[in-house]
C-alpha positions in Angstrom: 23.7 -49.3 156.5 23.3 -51.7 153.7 21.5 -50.2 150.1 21.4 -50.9 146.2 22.0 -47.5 143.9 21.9 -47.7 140.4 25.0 -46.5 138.5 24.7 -44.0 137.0 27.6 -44.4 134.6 27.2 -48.2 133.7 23.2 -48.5 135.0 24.3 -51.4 136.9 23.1 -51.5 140.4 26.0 -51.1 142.9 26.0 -51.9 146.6 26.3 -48.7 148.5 28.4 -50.3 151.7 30.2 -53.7 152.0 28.8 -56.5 151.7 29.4 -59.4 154.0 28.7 -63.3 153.6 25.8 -63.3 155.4 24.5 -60.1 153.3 25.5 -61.8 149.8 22.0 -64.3 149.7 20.3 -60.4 150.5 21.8 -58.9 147.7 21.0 -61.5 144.7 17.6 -61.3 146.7 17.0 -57.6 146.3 18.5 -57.5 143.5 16.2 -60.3 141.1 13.0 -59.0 143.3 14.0 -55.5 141.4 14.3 -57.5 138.2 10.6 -58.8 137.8 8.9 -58.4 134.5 12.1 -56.4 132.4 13.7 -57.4 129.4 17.4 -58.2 130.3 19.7 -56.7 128.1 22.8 -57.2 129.8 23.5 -58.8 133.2 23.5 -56.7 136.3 25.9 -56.5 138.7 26.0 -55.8 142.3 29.1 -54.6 144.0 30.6 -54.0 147.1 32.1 -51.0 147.5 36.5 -51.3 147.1 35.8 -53.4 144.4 36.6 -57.1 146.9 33.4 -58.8 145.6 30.9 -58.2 142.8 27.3 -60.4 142.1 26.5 -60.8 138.4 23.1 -61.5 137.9 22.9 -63.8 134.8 19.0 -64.1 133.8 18.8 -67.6 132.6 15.5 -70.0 131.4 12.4 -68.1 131.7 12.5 -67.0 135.1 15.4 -67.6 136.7 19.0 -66.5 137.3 22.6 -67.7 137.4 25.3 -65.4 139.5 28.6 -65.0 139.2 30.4 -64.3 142.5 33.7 -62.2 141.6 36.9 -61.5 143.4 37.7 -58.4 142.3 41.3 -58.4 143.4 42.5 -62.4 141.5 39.7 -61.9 138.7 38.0 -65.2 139.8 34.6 -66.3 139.7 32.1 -68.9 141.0 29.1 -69.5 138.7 25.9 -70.2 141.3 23.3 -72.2 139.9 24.7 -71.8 136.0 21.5 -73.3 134.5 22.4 -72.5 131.1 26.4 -73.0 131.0 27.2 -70.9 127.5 24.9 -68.1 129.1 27.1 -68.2 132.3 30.2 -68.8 130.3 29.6 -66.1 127.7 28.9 -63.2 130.9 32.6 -64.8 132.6 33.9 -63.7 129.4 32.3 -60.3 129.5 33.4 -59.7 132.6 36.6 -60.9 132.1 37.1 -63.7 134.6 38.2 -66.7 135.4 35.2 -69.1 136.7 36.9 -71.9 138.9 33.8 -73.4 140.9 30.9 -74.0 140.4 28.2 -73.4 143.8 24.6 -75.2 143.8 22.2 -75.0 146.0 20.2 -78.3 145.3 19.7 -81.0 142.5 16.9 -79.4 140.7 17.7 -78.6 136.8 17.1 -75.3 136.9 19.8 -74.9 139.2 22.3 -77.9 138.4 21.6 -78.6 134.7 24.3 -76.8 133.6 26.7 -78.1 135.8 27.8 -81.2 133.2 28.2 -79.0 130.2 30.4 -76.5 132.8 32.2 -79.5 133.8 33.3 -80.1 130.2 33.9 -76.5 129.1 36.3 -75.7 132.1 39.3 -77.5 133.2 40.3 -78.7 136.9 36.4 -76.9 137.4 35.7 -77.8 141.2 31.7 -78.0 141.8 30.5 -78.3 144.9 26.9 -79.0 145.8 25.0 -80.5 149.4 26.7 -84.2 150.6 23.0 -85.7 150.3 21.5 -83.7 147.4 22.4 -85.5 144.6 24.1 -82.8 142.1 24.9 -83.5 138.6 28.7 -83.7 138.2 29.4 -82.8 141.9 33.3 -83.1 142.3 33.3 -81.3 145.7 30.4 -82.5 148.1 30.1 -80.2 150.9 28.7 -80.8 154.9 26.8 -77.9 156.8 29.6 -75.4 157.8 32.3 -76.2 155.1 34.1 -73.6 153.8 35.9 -73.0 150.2 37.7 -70.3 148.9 36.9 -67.9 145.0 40.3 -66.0 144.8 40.5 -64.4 148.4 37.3 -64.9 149.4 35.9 -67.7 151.7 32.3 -68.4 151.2 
């Protein structure tokens, strides 16, 4: 069965079985739902259990969040949605990876309006967003189905 704990070492919230592509939208889900209303003092992170992939939660704007998808074995990173870039940047430091992509789900700027400055603050950055959606400073555009690869994994 799939479940969120919180840690209680790190008080980060830790996925309690492994978590598969399909589960990882479910995950960030639960995980900002649980969110509502506090104070962020540092990002949290959901992880599947072996250490393969971890979700960092980066609160960004006012109400909204940036994630860091980790390979846990290469120590690379996609930023999802990286609103505000140095907030995304700053948690890739903190976590100590190497962000290499750069995943958005549509055009809006609170998803893609960090996407230039990312662009420009990461060499050989790949950023892939929807064929017909527009994204700013799309280098990768992607068709229903395509596939592309964070370190081992294939998202």
């Amino acid at each position: 069965p799939f479940g969120l704990k919180r840690s209680s070492a790190s008080g980060s919230i830790i996925c309690v079985s492994e978590i598969s592509a399909s589960k990882c939208s479910s995950v960030m889900g639960t995980l900002c739902s649980s969110q509502q209303g506090k104070s962020w003092a540092k990002p949290e992170t959901v992880s599947a259990e072996g250490g393969r992939l971890r979700v960092v939660a980066v609160p960004c704007l006012a109400d909204n969040y940036a994630y860091l998808l980790i390979d846990g074995e290469t120590k690379k990173a996609a930023a999802v949605d990286p609103a505000e870039a140095h907030l995304v940047l700053s948690a890739a430091r903190r976590e100590d990876v190497e962000i290499v992509a750069v995943l958005t789900s549509h055009h809006h700027s609170d998803h893609a309006g960090g996407n230039s400055t990312m662009a420009r603050s990461v060499q050989g950055l790949s950023i892939y967003g929807g064929r017909l959606d527009n994204v700013e400073a799309c280098t990768h555009p992607l068709n229903h189905d395509d596939t592309l690869s964070v370190g081992n994994l294939v998202i």
